[in-house]
Every structure is written in C-alpha cells, then in structure tokens.
C-alpha positions as CSV (number, residue, x, y, z in Angstrom):
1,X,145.2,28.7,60.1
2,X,141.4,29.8,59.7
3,X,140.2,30.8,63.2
4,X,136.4,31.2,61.7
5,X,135.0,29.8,58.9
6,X,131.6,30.8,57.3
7,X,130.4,27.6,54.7
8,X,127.1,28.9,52.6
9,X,125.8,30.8,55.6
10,X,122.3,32.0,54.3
11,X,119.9,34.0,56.6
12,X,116.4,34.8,55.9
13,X,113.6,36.2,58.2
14,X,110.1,34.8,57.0
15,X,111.4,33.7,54.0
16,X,113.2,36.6,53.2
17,X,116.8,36.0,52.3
18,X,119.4,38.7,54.7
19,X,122.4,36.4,53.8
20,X,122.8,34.4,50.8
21,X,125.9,31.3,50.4
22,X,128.5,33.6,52.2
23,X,131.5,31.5,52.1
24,X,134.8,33.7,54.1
25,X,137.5,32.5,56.5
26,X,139.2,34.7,58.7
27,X,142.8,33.7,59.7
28,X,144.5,33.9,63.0
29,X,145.9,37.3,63.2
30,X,143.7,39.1,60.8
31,X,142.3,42.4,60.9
32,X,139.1,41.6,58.5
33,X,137.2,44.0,58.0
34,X,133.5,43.8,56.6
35,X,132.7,46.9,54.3
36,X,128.7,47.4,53.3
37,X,126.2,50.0,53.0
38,X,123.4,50.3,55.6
39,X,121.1,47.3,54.9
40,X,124.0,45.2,53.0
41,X,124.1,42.3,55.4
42,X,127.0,43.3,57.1
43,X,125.3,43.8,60.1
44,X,123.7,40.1,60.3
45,X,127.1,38.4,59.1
46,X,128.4,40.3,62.2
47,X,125.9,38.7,64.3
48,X,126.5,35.2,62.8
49,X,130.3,35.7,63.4
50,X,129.4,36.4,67.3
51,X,127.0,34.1,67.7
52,X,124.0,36.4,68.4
53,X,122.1,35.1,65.7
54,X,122.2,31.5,64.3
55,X,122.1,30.5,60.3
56,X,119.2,29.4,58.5
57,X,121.4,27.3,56.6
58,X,125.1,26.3,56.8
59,X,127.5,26.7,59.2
60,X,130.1,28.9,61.5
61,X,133.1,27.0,62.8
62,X,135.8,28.2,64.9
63,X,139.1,26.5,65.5
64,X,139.6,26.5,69.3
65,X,142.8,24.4,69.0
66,X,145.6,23.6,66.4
67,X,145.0,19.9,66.7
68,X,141.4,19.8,67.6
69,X,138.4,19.6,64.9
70,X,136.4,22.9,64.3
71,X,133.4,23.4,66.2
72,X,130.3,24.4,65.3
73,X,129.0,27.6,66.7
74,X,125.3,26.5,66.9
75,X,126.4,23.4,68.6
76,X,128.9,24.5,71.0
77,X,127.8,28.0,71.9
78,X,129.0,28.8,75.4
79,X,132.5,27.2,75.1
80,X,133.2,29.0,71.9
81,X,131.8,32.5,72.9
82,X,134.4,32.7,75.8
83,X,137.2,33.1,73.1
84,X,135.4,35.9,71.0
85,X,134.9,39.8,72.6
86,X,132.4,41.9,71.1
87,X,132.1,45.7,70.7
88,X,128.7,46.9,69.9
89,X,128.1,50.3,67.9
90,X,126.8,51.9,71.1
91,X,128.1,51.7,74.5
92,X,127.6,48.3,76.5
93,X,128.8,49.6,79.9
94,X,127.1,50.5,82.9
95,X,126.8,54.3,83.4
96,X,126.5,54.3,87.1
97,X,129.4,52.2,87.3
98,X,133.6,53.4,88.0
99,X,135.6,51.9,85.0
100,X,136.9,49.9,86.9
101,X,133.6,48.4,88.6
102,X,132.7,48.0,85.2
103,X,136.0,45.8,83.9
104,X,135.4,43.6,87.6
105,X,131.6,43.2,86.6
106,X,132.6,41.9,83.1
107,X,135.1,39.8,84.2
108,X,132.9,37.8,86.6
109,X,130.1,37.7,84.0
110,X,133.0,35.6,82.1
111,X,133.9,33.8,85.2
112,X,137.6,34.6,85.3
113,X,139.3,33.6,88.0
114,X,139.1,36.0,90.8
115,X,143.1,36.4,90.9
116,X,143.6,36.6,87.3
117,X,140.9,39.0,87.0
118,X,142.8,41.5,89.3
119,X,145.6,41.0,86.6
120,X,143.2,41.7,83.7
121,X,141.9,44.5,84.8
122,X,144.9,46.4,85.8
123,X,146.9,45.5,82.6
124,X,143.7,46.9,80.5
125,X,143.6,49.9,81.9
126,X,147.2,50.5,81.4
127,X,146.6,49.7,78.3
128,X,143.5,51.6,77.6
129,X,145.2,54.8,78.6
130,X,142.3,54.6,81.8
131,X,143.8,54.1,84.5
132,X,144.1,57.7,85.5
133,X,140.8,57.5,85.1
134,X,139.8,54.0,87.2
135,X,137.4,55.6,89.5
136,X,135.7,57.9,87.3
137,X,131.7,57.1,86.1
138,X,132.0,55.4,82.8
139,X,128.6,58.4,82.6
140,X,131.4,61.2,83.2
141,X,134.0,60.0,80.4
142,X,134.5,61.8,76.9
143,X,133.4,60.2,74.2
144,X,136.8,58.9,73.4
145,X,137.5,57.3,76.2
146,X,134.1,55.4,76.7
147,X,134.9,54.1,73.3
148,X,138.6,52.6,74.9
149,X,136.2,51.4,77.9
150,X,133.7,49.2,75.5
151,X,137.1,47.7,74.4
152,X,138.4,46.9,77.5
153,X,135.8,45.2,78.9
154,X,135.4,43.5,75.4
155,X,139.1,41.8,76.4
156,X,138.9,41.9,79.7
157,X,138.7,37.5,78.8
158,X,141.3,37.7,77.0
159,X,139.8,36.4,74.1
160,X,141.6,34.9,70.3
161,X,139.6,36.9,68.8
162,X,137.5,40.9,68.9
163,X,134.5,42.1,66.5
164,X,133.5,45.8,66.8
165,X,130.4,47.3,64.8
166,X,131.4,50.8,63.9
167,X,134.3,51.1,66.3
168,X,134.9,54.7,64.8
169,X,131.5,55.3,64.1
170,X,130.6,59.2,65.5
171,X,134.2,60.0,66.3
172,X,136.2,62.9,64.8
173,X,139.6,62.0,63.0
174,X,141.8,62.1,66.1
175,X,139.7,59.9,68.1
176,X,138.8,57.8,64.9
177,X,143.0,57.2,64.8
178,X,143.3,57.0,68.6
179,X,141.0,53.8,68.4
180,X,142.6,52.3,65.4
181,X,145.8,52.9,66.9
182,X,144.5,51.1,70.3
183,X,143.0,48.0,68.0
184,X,146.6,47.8,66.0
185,X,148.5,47.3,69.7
186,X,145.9,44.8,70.0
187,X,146.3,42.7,67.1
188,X,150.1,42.5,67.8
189,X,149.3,41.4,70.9
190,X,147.8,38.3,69.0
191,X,144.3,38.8,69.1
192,X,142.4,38.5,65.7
193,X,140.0,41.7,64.8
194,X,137.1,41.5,62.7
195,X,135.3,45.2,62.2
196,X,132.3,46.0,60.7
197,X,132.5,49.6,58.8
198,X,131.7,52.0,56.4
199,X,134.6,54.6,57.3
200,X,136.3,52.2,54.2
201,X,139.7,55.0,54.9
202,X,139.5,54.0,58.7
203,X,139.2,50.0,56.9
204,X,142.2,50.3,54.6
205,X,144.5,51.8,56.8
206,X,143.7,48.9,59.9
207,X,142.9,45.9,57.8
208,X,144.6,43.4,55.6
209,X,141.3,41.4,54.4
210,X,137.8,42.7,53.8
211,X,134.7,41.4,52.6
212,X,132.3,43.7,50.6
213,X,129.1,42.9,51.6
214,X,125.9,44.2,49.3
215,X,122.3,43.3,48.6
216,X,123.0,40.1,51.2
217,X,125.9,38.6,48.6
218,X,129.5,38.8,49.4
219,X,130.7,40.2,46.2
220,X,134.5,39.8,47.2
221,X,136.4,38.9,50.1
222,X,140.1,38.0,50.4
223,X,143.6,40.5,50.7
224,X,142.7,44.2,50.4
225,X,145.5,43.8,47.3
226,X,144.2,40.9,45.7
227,X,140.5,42.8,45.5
228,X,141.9,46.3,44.8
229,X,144.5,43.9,41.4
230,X,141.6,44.2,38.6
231,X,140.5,48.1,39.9
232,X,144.5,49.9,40.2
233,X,144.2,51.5,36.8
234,X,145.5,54.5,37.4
235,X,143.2,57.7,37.4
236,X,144.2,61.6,36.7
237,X,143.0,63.6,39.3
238,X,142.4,67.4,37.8
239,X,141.5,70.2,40.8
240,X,140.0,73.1,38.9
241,X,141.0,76.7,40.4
242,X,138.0,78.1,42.3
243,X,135.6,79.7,39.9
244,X,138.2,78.5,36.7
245,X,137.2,77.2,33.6
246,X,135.5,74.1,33.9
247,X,134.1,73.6,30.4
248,X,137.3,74.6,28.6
249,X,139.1,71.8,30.4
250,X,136.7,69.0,30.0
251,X,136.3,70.3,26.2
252,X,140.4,69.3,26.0
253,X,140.2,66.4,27.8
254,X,137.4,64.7,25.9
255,X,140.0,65.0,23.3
256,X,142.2,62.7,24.5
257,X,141.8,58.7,24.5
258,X,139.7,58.7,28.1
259,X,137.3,55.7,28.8
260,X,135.6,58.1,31.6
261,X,135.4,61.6,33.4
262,X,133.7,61.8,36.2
263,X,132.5,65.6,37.4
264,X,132.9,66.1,41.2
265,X,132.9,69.8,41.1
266,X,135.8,71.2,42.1
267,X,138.0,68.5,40.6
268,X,137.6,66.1,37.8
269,X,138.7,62.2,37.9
270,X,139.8,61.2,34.4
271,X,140.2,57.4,34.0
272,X,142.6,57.2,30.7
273,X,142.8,54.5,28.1
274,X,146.7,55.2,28.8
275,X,148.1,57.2,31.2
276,X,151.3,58.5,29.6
277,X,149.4,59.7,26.9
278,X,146.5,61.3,28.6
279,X,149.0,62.8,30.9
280,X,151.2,64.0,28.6
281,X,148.3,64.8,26.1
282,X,146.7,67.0,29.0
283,X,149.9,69.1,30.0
284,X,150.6,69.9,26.3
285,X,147.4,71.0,26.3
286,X,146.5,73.3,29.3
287,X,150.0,74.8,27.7
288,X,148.7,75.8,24.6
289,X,145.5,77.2,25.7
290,X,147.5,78.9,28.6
291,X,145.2,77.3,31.1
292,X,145.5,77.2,35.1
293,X,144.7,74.2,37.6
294,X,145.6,73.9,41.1
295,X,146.6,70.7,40.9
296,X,147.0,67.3,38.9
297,X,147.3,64.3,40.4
298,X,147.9,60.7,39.1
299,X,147.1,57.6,41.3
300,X,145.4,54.4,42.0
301,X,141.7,54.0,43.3
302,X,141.1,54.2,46.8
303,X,139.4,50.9,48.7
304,X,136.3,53.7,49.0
305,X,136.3,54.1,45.2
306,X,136.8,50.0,44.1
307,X,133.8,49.7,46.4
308,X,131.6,51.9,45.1
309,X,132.6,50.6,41.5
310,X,131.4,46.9,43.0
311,X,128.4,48.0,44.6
312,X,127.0,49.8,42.0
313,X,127.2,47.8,39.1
C-alpha cells in the first residue's frame, strides 16, 4: 500500500521552477532513499514530503488508514504531520536540556498522553543505546550519540513513517553504520524511512527504493534493482602497481573490443564490449608482455557509479 504519494508536484520560487511533475510513491515499509547533488531538488522534495513547504502545483497524499481515502497534505496538515518524524541535517535538540528533558519536551509538543509518554521515552532510550546517558546535556554528548538523540525525539510519537536529511552526513564510517544500523531496527519495527543523501554507499546498503533527483526532474525512481537492470554491464577493474606502467597497459587494452576506459589514476575501469573476451584478451596479454598489476577485478556498477552515469548525461 502507498503510504505517500507525490502526483506532478512542481515547485517554483518567483517563477522559477525547484521541482518539476515529480510523480513517486513510497510504500509502507520502505526505506526510500532520495539521491541528488547539492541543488538537485532533493532538498525541497524533502520538504514537500514533511510538509514544511507546500506545492505550487499538484499534490502530496498520505494514506492514514487502509480503508480510508488519502488525504491531502495541504488540506489536512496537523492531523497528517502527527504520523510523520523528521530528522533535520543539524541537530534540533535543546543543548541546555538532559536527554531525557529533551524526549519529555517533544513528546508534549506532540501531545502524547502523559502516561504513554513515560513509556515512549524509556523504550527510546533503551533503544537509542542513551539511557546510560539520560541525564547527561544533550550539549555534553559525542557526536554520535546526539545523532541517536535527533532520532529519538524524531519517534518519540511513534510515528508510520521517519525522513532524515543527511542522517550520516559529517560522521566517520563507524558512526555512519552505527546510525544505519539504529534506522534498520527501526524499519523492522514497522516504521517507513525516507532519507535524503548523497553518501549513495550509506543509500544502497539501507534502502530498497530511491529516487535520483537532478536539475529539479526525477530522472528515476522505483527498486534500487530495477534502476541499477539497464547499467549492470559488467566493468574490469585494472589497479596499476604504484609507479608501474601505465601507458603500456592502456596501449594493450585499447587493443581489445572496449566501448570505454576510464583513467582514475591508480586503477583503470575498462567497460568491455564482452567481458570473456576482454578478460581473457587482457590476461593473455599482460602474459606476453610479462606485465605486473596488483589487482583485476570484474564487477557490476555501483549505485554511486549508475548515478553519476544518469546525472551527467
């Protein structure tokens, strides 16, 4: 069942189109993720998604029941934003606050009961791995953890559904998978993630769906498999020896029947017409001419690479 569904949502400012005929649903237990380079768009669908801003044209409709119609997000605005939690890039909490003064003060600001709330709070900082740290300034927490804050106070509702801008934006690897980790638990738990991001590894690890967002269009949205079908031609991936020969390799491998080589330094991406042939073509070759590599590699494109093909056509 679609949870959200964008119809041509176009946004312009003065005139000036953001957003242009986006047309994406985003199922109940999705982890969507919306991939786009800064000044895509990505940042405005976002914003339409939560409500923040409203479309010039078209519409956002969230299912709130299985039986019930979809409503409108410009028309029914309060009731629908109590089902959606929203983590923004930066932090949202109050410094001067205890973490857990600042999972209370959220709660009340979306009126759970008082009861339930004492519930909520505990359960999320189990879950948050805070509770240990409950009475502790959110100002005196590691970065880390006033990342797993923003989230808990983004669910503190218990909301269908959680968009985060950049959840992993700044972080270093371990804390990168720490909050991916922490978002996966959540989906199981049944809530529906939406992330805007342009750590695309961090996206194709988490998610099952994107949408590639550029110049305001969204060029393709859908299954992460179904966008990454026409792109999985398989690619040889050639790491030179430090200081090697360089222009002795790429001399053999124009050779062969390659549609493209693409220079990245220390290695070389060869995208074959066939890849038996190139393959076996290349080892033949680096035997003859008695050549060294530290590696070859064969494999499909990565998300990071199908999205820079897209985006830069």
């Amino acid at each position: 069942m679609a949870l959200v569904q964008l119809k041509e949502v176009t946004k312009e400012y003065e005139k000036v189109p953001i957003l242009q005929g986006v047309n994406i649903n985003i199922e109940e237990g999705d982890v969507y993720g919306i991939i786009g380079e800064s000044g895509s768009g990505k940042t405005t669908l976002l914003n339409m998604i939560t409500g923040f801003l409203q479309p010039t044209d078209g519409s956002v409709l969230y299912q709130m029941d299985v039986t019930g119609p979809a409503r409108d997000l410009s028309v029914d605005l309060h009731k629908v934003k109590k089902q959606i939690g929203f983590t923004p890039q930066h932090n949202s909490f109050y410094p001067q606050l205890t973490v857990k003064e600042n999972l209370f003060h959220f709660g009340k600001l979306y009126k759970v009961p008082a009861n339930t709330l004492v519930t909520n709070v505990k359960n999320l900082l189990t879950f948050t791995r805070l509770f240990e740290h409950r009475n502790k300034l959110a100002d005196h927490l590691s970065e880390g953890m006033r990342r797993r804050l923003d989230i808990a106070c983004s669910l503190i509702h218990k909301p269908r559904i959680l968009v985060l801008d950049e959840p992993t934006a700044d972080l270093d690897t371990n804390l990168q998978r720490e909050i991916l980790s922490l978002l996966q638990q959540a989906n199981k738990q049944g809530v529906t993630i939406v992330i805007a991001s342009h750590h695309l590894d961090s996206v194709e690890e988490i998610c099952n769906k994107v949408a590639i967002v550029n110049k305001g269009n969204v060029f393709c949205h859908g299954l992460i498999d179904d966008i990454k079908k026409p792109f999985l031609k398989e690619n040889v991936t050639i790491t030179l020896k430090p200081g090697g020969n360089k222009d002795q390799v790429l001399q053999l491998i124009r050779r062969l029947p390659v549609e493209k080589i693409v220079d990245k330094g220390a290695t070389l991406v060869v995208y074959p017409k066939d890849i038996q042939q190139t393959v076996s073509g290349l080892l033949q070759l680096i035997k003859e001419q008695n050549l060294y590599l530290n590696d070859m590699d064969v494999r499909k494109p990565s998300l990071k690479e199908i999205f820079e093909m897209i985006t830069k056509k």
